[in-house]
N, C-alpha and C positions, 0 to 999 in steps of 0.2 A: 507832818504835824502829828504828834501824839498828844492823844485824846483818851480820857476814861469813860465807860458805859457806867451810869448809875441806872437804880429802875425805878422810876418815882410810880407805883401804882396802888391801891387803894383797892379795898372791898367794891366800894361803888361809883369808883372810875375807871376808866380806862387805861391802859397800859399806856407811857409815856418815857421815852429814854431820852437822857439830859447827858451834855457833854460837858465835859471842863477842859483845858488844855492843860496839858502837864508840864511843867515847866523841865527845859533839858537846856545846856552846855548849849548856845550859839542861836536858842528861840532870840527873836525882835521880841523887846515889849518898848510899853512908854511909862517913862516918868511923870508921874500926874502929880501937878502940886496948884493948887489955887484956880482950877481947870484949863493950864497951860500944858501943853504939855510937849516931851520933849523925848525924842526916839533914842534907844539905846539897845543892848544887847547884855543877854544874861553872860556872862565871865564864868562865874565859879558857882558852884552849889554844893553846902553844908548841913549838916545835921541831918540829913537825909532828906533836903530837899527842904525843910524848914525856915534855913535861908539862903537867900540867893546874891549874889552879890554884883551889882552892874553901873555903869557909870561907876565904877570905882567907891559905891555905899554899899552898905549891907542893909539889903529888907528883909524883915522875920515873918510869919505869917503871924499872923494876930488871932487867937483863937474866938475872940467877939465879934468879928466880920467876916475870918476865911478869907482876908485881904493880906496882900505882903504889903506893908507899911515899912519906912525906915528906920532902921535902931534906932530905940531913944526918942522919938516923935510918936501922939497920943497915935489912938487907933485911928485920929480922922486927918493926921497928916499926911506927910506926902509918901504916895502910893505907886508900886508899879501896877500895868495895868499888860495883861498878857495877850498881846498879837494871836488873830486866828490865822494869820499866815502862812504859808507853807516853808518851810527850813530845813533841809533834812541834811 
C-alpha cells in the first residue's frame, strides 16, 4: 500500500503524522452510494491521478471534500471510498 506522510504540527502541539492512501492502478476501494456499499477496483487513472476510473465510472476528486465522487453527481453523491489494504 502506498501511503503519503503529511505533518500536521503546530506551535503548541505536538507533532502528529497523518496518512492518506494514494490511489494506484489495481488499489481495492468501495463504491459508497446511500451507505451500501459495493467492492471494486481502481482500472485506470487520469489527469494525474485526479480521476480514477472503476467499476467502469469515472470519479473526480471534488476539490470541496478531497472526495472522489462520480462525474456529474453533486459533491455528496456516490463516492469511492479507498481500501487500507495491502495490494502491491
Amino acid at each position: 500500500m502506498q501511503t503519503s506522510r503529511f505533518s500536521c504540527a503546530s506551535e503548541n502541539s505536538p507533532s502528529r503524522d497523518a496518512t492518506r492512501t494514494v490511489p494506484h492502478v489495481g488499489l481495492e476501494v468501495e463504491v459508497v452510494h446511500l451507505g451500501a456499499t459495493t467492492p471494486a477496483v481502481i482500472e485506470e487513472m487520469r489527469d494525474g491521478g485526479r480521476t480514477l476510473i472503476a467499476a467502469g465510472d469515472a470519479y473526480v476528486l471534488s476539490p470541496l471534500t478531497a472526495h472522489y465522487v462520480r462525474a456529474g453527481d453533486p459533491y455528496y453523491g456516490v463516492r469511492l471510498r479507498l481500501s487500507r489494504s495491502t495490494i502491491d
